[in-house]
Backbone bond lengths (Angstrom), bond angles and torsions (degrees), N, CA, C in turn:
res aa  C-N    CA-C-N  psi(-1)  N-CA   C-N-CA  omega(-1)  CA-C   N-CA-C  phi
1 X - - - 1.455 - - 1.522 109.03 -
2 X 1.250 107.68 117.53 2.104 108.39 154.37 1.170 123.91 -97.52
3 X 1.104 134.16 87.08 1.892 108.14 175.89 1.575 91.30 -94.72
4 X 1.300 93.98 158.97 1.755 117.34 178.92 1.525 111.76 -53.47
5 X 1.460 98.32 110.19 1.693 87.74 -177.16 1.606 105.99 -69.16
6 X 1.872 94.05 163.26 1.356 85.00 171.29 1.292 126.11 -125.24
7 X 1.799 116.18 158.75 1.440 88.33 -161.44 1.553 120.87 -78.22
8 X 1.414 114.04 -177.14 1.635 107.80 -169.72 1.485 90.66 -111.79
9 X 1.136 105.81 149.00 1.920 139.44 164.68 1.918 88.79 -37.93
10 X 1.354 100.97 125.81 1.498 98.24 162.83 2.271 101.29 -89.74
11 X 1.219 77.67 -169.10 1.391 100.91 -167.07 1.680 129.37 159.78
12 X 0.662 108.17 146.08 2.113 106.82 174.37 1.190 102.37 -112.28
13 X 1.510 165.82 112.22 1.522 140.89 169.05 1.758 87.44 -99.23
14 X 1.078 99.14 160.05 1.813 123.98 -171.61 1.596 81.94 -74.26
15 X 1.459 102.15 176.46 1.685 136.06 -176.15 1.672 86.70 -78.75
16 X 1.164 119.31 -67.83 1.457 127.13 -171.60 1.633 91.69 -28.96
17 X 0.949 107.02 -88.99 1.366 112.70 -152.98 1.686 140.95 -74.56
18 X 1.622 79.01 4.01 1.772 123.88 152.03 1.662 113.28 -52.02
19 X 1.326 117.77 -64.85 1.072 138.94 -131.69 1.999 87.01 -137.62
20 X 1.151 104.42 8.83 2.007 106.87 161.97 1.284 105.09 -62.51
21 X 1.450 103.16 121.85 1.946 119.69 158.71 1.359 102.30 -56.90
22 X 1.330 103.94 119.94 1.915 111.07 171.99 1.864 103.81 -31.66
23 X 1.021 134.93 170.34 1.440 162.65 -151.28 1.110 89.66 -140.15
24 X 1.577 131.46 138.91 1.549 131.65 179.08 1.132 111.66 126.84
25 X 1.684 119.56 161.85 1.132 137.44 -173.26 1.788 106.15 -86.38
26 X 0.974 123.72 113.41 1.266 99.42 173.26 1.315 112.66 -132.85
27 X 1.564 99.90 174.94 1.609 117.38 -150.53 1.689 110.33 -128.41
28 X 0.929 113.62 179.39 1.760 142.19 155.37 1.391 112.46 -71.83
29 X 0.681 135.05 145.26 1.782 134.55 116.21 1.996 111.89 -129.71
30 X 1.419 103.24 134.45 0.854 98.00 -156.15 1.804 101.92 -119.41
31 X 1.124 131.62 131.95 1.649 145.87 -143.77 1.494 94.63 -102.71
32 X 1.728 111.38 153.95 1.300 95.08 176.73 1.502 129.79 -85.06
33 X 1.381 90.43 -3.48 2.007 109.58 161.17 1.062 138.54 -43.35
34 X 1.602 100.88 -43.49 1.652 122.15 177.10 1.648 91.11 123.12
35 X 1.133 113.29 -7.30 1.860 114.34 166.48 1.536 114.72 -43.77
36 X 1.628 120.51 108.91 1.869 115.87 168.42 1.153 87.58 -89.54
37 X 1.239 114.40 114.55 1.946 115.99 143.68 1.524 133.99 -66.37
38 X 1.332 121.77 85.92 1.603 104.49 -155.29 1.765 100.55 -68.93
39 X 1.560 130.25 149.57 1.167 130.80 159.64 1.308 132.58 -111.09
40 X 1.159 139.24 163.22 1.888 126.70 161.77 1.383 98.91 -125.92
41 X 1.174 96.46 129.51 2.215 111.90 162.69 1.151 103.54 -110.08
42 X 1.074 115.48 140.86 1.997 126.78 178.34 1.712 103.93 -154.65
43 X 1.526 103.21 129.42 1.575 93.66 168.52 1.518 116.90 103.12
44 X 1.154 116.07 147.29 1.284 111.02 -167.48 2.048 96.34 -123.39
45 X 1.032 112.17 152.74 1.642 125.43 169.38 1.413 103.07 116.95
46 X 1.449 106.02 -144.19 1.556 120.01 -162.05 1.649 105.57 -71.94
47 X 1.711 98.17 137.20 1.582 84.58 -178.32 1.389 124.05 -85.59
48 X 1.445 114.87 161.55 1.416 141.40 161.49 1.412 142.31 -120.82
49 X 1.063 131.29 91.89 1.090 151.05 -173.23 1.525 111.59 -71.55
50 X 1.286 115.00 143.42 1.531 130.95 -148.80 1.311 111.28 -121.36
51 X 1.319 164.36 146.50 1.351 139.29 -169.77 1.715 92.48 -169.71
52 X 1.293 110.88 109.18 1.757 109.55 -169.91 1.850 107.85 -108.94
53 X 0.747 122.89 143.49 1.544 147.99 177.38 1.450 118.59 -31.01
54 X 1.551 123.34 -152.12 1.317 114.98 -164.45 1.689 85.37 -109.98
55 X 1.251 125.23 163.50 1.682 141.66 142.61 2.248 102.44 80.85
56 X 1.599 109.29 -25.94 1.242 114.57 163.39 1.573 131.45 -67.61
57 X 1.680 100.88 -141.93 1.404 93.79 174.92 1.433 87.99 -175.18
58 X 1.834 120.55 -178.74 1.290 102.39 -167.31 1.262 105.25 -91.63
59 X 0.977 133.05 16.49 1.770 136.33 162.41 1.677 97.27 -58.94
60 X 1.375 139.52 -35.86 1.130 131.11 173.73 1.722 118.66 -55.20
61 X 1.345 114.78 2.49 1.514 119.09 174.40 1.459 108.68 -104.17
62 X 1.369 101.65 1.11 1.827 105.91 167.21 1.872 127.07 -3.41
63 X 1.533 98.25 -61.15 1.380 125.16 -176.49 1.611 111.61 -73.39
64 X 1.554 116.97 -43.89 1.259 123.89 -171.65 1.731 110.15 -79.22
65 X 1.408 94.66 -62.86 1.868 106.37 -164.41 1.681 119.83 -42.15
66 X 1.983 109.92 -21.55 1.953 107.08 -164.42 1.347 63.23 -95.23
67 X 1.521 157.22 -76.91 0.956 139.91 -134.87 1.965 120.09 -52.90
68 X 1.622 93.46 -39.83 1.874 87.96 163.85 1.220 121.30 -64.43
69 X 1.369 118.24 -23.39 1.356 111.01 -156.04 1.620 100.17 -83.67
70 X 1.724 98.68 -45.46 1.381 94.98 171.92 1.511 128.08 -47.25
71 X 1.076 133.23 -24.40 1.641 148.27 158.64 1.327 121.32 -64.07
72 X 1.355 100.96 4.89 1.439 95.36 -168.34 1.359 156.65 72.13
73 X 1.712 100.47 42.29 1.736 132.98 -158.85 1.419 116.66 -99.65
74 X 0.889 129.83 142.44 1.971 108.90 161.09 1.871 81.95 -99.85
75 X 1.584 108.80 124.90 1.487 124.41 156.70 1.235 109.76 -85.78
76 X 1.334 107.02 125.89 1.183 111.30 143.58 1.270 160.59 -140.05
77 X 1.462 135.70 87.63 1.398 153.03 -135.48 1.602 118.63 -107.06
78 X 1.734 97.92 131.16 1.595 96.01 174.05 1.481 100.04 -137.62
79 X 1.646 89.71 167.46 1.346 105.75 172.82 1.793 115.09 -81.10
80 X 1.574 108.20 136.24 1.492 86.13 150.17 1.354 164.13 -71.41
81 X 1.355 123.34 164.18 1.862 93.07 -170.05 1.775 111.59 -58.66
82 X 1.500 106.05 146.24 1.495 86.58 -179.03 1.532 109.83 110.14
83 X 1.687 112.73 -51.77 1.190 111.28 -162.91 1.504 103.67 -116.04
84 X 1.251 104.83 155.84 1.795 130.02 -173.68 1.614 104.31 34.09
85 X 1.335 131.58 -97.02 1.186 118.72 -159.81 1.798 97.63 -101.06
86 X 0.678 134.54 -30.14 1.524 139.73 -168.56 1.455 98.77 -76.72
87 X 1.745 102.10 148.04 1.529 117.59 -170.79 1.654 90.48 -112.72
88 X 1.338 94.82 176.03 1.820 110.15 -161.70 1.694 86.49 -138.02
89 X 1.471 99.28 127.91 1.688 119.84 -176.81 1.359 95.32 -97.84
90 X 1.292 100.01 -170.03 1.494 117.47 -168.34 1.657 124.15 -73.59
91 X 0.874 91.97 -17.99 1.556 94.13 170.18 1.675 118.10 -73.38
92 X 1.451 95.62 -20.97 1.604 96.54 167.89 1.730 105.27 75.32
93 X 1.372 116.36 -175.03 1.579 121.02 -160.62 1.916 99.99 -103.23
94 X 1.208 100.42 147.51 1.516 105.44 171.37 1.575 101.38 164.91
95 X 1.307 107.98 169.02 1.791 107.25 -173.59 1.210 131.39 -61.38
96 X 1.677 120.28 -20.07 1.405 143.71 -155.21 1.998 75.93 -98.66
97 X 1.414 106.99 -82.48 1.511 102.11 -170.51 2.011 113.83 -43.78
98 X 1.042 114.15 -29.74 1.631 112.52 -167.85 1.801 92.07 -75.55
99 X 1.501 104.67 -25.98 1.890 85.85 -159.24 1.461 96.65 -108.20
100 X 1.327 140.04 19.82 0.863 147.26 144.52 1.398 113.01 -87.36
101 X 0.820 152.77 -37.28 1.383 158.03 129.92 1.642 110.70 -3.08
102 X 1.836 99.54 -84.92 1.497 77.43 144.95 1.064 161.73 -139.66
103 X 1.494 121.17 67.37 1.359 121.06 119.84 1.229 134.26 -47.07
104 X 1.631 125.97 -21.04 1.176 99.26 160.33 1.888 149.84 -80.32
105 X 2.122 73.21 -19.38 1.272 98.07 -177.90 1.739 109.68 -64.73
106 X 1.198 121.90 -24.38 0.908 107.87 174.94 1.983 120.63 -102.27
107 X 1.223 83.55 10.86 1.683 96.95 159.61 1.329 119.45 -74.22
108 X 1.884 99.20 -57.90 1.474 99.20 -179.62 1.779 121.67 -61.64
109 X 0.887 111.71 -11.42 1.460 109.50 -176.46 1.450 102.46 -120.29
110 X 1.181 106.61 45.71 1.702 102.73 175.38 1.393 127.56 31.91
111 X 1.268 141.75 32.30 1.208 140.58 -139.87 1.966 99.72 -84.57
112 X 1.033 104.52 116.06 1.488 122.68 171.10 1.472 134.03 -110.43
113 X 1.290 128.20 145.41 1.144 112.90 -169.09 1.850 134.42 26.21
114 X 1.225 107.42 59.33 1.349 107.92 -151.97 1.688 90.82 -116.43
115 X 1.684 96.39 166.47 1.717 114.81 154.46 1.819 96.86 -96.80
116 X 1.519 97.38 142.59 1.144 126.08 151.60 1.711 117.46 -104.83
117 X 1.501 98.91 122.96 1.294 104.83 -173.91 1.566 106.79 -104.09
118 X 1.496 137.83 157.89 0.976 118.50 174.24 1.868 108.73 -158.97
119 X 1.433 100.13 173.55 1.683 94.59 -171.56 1.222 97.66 -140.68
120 X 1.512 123.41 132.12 1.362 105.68 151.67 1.746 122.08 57.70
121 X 0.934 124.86 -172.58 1.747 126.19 166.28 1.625 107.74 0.52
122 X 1.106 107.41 -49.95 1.713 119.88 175.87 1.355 107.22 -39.13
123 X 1.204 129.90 -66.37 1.052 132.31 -167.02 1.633 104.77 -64.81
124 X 1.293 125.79 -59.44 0.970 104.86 177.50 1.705 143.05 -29.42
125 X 1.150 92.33 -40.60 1.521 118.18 -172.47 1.818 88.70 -93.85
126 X 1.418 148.30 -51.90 1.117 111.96 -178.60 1.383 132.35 -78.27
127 X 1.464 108.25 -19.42 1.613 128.13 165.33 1.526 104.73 -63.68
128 X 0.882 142.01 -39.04 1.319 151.98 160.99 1.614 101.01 -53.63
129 X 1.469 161.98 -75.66 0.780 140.82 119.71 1.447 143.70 33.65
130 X 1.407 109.87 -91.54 1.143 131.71 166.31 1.241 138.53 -9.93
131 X 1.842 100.29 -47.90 1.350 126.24 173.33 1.932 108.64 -75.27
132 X 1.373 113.32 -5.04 1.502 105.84 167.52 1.628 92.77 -96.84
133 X 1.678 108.90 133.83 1.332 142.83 -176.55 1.427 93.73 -55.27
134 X 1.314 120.47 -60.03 1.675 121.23 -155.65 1.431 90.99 -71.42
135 X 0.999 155.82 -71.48 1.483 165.52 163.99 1.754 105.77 -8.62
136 X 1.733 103.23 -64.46 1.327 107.16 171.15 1.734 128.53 -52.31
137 X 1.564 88.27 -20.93 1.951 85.05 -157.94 1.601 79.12 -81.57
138 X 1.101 140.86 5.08 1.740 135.20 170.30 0.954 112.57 -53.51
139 X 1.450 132.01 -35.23 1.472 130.44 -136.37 1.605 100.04 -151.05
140 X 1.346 126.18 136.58 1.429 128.08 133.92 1.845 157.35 -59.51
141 X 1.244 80.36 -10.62 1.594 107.77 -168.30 1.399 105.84 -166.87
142 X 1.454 119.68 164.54 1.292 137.35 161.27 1.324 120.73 -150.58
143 X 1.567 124.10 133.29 1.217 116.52 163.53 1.787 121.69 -123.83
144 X 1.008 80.97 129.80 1.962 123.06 -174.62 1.790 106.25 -64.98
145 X 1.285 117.40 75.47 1.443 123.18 168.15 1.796 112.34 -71.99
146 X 1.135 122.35 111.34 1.977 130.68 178.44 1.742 90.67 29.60
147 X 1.619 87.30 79.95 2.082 71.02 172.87 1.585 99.56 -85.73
148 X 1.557 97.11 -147.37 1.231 126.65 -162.90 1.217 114.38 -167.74
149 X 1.368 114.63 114.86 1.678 126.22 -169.72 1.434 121.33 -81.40
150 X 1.508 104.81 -20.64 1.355 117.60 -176.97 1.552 106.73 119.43
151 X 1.632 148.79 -176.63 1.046 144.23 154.03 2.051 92.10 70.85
152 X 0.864 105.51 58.62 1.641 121.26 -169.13 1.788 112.75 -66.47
153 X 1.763 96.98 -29.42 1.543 112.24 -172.35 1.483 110.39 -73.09
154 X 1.336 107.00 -27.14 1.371 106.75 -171.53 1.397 106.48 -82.82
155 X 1.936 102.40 140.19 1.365 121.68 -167.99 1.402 119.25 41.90
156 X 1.582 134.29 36.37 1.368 141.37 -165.87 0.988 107.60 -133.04
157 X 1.294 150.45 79.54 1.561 144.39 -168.56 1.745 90.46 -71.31
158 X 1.281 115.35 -35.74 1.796 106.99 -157.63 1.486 92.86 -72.20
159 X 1.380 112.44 -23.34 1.926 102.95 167.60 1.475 146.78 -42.87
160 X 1.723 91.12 -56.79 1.120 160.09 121.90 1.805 97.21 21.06
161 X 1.614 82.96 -101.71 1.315 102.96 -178.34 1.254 108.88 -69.48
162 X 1.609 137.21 -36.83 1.604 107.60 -154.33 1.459 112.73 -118.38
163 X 1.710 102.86 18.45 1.367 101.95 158.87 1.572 131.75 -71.97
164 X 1.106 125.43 -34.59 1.587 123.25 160.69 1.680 99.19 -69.90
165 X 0.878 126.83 -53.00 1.608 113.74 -154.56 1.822 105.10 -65.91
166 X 1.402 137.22 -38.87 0.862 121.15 123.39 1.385 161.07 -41.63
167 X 1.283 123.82 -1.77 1.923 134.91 145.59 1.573 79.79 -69.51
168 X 1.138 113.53 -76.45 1.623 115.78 -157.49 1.810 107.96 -33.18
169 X 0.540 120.63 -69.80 1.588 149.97 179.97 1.245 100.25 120.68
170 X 1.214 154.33 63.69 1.031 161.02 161.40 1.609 132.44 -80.59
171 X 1.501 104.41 -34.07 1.793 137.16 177.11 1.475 87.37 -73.26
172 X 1.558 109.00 -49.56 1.826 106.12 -176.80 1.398 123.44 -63.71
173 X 1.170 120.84 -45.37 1.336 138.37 156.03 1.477 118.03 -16.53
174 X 1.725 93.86 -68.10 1.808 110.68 -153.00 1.143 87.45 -69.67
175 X 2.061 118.42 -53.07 1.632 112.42 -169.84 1.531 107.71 -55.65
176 X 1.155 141.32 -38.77 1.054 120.08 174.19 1.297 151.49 -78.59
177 X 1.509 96.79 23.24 1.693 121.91 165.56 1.473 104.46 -113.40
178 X 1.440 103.07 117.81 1.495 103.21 -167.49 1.452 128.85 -71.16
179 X 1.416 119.88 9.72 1.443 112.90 171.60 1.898 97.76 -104.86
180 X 1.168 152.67 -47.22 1.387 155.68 -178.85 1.877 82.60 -77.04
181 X 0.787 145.34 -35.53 1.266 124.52 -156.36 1.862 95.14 -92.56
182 X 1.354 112.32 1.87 1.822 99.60 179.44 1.639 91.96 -103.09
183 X 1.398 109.88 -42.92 1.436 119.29 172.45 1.448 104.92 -27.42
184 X 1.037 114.39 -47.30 2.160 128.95 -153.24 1.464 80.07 -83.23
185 X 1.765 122.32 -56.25 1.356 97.24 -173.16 1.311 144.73 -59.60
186 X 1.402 109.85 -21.32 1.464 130.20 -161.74 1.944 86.96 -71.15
187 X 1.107 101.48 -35.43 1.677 107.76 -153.05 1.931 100.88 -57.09
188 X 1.739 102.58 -8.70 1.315 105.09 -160.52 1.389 97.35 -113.72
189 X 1.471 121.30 -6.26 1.250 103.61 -164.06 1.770 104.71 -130.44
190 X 1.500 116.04 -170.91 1.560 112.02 -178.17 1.452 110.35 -87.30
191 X 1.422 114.52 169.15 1.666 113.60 -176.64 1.405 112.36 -65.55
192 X 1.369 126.70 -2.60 1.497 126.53 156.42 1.436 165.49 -103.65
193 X 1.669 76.98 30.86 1.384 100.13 -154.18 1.779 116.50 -90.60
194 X 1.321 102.38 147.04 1.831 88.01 -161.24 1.287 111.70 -96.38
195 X 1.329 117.63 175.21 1.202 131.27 -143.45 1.998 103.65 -55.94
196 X 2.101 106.71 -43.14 1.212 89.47 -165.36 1.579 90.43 -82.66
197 X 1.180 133.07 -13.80 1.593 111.02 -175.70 1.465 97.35 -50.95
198 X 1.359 112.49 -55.62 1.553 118.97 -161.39 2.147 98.18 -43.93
199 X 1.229 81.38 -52.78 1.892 73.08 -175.35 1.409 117.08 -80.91
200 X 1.319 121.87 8.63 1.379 125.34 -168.07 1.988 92.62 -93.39
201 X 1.428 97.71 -47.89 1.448 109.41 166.70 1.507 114.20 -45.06
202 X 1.042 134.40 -56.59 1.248 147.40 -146.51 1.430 98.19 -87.03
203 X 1.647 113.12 -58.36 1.759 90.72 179.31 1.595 112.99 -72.64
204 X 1.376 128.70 -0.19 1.536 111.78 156.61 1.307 113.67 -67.78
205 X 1.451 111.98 -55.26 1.485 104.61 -179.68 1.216 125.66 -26.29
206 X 1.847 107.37 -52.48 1.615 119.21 -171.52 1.165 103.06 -55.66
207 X 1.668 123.64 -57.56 1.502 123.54 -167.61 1.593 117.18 -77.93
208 X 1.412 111.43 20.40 1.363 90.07 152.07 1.811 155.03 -59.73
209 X 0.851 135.67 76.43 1.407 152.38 -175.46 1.416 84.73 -9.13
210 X 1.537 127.99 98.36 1.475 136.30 130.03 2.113 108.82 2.80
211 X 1.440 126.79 -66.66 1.118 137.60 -121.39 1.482 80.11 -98.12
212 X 1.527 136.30 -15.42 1.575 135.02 -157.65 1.866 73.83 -97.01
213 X 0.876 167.52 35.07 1.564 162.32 154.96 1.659 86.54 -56.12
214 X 0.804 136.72 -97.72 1.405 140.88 -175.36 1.704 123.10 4.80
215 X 1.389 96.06 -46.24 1.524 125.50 161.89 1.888 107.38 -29.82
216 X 1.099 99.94 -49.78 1.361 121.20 -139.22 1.559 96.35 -68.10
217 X 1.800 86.49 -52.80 1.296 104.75 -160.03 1.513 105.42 -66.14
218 X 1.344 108.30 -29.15 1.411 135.07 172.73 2.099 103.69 -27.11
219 X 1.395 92.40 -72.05 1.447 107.77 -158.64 1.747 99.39 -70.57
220 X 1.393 98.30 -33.90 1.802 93.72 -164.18 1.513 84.20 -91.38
221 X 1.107 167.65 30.17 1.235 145.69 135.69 1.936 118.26 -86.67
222 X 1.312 87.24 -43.99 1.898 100.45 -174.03 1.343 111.33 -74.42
223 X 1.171 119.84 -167.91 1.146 146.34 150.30 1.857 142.84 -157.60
224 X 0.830 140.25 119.63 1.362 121.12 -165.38 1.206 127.21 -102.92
225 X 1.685 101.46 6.92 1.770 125.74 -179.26 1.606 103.56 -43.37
226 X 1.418 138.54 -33.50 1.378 134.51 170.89 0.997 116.70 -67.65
227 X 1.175 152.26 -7.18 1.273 153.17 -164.52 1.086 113.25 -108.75
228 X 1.526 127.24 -38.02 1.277 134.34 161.79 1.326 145.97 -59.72
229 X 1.109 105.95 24.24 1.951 141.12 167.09 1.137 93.42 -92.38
230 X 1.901 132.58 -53.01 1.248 107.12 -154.69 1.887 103.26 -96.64
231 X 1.295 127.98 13.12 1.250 139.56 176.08 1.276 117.66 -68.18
232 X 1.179 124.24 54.12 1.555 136.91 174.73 1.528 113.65 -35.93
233 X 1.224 100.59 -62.04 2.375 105.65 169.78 1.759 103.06 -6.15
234 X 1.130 107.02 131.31 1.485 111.49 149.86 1.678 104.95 -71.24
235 X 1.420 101.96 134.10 1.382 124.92 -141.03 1.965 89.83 -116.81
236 X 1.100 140.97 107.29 1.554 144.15 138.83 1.062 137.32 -74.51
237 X 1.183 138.46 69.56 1.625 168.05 -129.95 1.820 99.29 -116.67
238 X 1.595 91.30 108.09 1.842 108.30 -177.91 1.372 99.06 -113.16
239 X 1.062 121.50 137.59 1.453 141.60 176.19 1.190 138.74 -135.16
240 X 1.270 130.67 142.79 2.177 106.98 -162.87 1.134 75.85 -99.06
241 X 1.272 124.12 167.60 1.746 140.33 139.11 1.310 97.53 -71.43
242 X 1.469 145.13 -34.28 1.601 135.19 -176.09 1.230 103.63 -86.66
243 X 1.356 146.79 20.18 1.338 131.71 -151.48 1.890 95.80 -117.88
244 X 1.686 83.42 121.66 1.643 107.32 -177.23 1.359 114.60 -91.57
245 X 1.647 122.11 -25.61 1.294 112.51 -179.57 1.213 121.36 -90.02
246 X 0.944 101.70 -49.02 2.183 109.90 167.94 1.402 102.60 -92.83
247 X 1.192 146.38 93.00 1.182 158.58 144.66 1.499 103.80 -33.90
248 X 1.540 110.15 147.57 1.478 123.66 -159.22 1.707 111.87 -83.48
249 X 1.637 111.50 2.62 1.000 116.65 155.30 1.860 130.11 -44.18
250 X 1.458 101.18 -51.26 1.546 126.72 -165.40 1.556 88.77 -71.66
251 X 1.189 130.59 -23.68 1.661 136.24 -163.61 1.634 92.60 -77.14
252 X 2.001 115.16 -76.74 1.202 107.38 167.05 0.786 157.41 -99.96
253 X 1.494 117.46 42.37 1.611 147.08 155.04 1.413 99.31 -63.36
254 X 1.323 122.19 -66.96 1.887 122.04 167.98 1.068 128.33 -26.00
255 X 1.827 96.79 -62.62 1.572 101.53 -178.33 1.446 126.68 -75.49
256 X 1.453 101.38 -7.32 1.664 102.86 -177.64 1.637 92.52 -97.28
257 X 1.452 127.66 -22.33 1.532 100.63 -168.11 1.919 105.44 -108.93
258 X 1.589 125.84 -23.39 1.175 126.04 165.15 1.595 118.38 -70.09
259 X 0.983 113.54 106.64 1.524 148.32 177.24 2.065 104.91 -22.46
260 X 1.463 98.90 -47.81 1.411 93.99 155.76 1.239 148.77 -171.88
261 X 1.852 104.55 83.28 1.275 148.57 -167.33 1.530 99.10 -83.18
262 X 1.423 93.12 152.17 1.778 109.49 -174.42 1.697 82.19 -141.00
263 X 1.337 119.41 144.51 1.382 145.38 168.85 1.740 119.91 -104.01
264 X 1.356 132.96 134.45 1.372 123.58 166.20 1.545 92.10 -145.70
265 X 1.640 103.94 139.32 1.515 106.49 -166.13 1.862 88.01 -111.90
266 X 1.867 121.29 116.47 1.543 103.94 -178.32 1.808 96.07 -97.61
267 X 1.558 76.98 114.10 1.698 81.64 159.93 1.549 131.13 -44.57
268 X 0.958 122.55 140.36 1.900 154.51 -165.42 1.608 91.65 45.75
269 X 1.490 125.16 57.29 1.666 95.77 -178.51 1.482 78.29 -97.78
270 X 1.415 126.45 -176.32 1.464 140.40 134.45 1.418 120.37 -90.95
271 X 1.643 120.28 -155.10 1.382 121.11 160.60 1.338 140.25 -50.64
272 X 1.533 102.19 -33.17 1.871 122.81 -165.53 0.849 81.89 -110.91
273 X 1.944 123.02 76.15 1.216 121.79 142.29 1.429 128.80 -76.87
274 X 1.168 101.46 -44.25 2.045 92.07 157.65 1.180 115.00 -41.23
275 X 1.492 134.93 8.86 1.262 122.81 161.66 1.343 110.17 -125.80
276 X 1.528 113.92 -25.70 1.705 105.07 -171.51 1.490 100.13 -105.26
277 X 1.611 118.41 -8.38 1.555 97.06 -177.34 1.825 87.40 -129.25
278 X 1.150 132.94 91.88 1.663 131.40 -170.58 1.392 84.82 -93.27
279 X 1.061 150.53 -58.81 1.449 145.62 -134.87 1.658 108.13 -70.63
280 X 1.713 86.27 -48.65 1.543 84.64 -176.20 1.328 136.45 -91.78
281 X 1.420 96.32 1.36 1.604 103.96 149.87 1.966 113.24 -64.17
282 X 1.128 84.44 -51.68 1.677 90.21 -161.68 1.739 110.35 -55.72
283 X 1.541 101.15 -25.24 1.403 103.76 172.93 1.798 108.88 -79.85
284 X 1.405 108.95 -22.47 1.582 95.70 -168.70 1.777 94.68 -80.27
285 X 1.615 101.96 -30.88 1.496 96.10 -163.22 1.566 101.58 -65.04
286 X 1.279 118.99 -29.11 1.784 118.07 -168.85 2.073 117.48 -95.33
287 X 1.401 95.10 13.82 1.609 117.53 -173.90 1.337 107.61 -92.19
288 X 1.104 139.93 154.76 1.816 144.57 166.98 1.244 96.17 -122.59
């Protein structure tokens, strides 16, 4: 399949506002593991649910989340166990613990008739999900930011390579020497990306939590491509044309097997499209 990519909204946003602490009230939720889930709610109206990637946190929706709220959303975003502010209990990381997680998160906040938004790792774990009915009747829609189907190794050299070097902490290391550590960023993003994206990238890279390795193994072992027959949701599927880590495979594997998925490929984005393409999430997330 080709459809005409489309192009993305330019823009520069500053370092500041790269790297902005979500806006919001936030909370606990607490697992019966000993897992704290930290959350943020902001905004009043129809809900939206937030779902952030592998080694980040939901501060990586910086660009997207004031823009729902300004429209008139209740957001709502958490970290995973493990990642940014939230601690990881004893049960430790894997797909069963991440999507129970949230499921609850969207227990505790009653989440009804909602969009599920998602990035990267996100998807995995909510497409994974998804396919339980009670979970599904949550939501009306979903949109699919550079997911990931699972089986991560295939056609992915950046897999490839930076799954050991991350257990190691090694990916953390390099990013945090600022000439190899912009190098590492570029590897994530499109050929236009500006200088502070480039470093906005790079100090996530550095702060990846060593202990989320598990993650990894997570995506390159599974897969959730079966499940996606029974994914009824009208399906919004974002994709870079530059994107090295989730290859555009994982994009139409969805759309060819969920019943009713729509695809848009944004020209020169990369992976950190919540940072290089914000607009057009915010338009898919606020579209019927």
């Amino acid at each position: 399949m080709n459809p005409e990519p489309v192009q993305r909204s330019t823009g520069k946003p500053p370092l500041s506002d790269l790297l902005r602490t979500l806006d919001g009230a936030a909370g606990i939720i607490r697992r019966p593991d000993g897992t704290r889930l930290h959350t943020v709610e902001a905004g009043v109206g129809d809900d939206i649910l937030m779902v952030h990637g592998f080694g980040v946190s939901s501060d990586c929706w910086s660009l997207v989340q004031p823009r729902l709220v300004a429209a008139d959303r209740r957001v709502i975003a958490y970290d995973h166990r493990g990642h940014g502010r939230s601690s990881c209990g004893r049960d430790g990381f894997g797909s069963e613990q991440l999507r129970a997680d949230l499921h609850a998160v969207a227990t505790a906040y009653d989440i009804a008739d909602a969009t599920l938004v998602c990035h990267s790792m996100g998807n995995f774990i909510a497409l994974g999900l998804l396919s339980d009915k009670t979970f599904r009747n949550r939501f009306r829609r979903a949109v699919l930011v550079s997911p990931i189907t699972g089986m991560s190794r295939k056609a992915s050299r950046a897999a490839l390579l930076h799954t050991p070097m991350i257990r190691l902490g090694f990916t953390q290391f390099l990013a945090a020497q600022p000439r190899t550590g912009r190098y590492l960023a570029t590897r994530s993003l499109g050929p236009f990306a500006s200088a502070d994206l480039v470093e906005a990238t790079r100090q996530s890279l550095a702060a990846i939590p060593p202990t989320v390795g598990p993650c990894i193994t997570m995506v390159r072992q599974e897969s959730i491509a079966r499940r996606l027959e029974q994914i009824d949701l009208p399906l919004q599927i974002l994709s870079g044309t530059r994107d090295r880590t989730t290859p555009s495979w994982h994009a139409e594997l969805i759309y060819m097997r969920a019943p009713n998925a729509q695809i848009k490929f944004i020209a020169g984005a990369g992976h950190m499209m919540n940072w290089e393409a914000p607009e057009e999430i915010v338009v898919a997330a606020l579209t019927d």
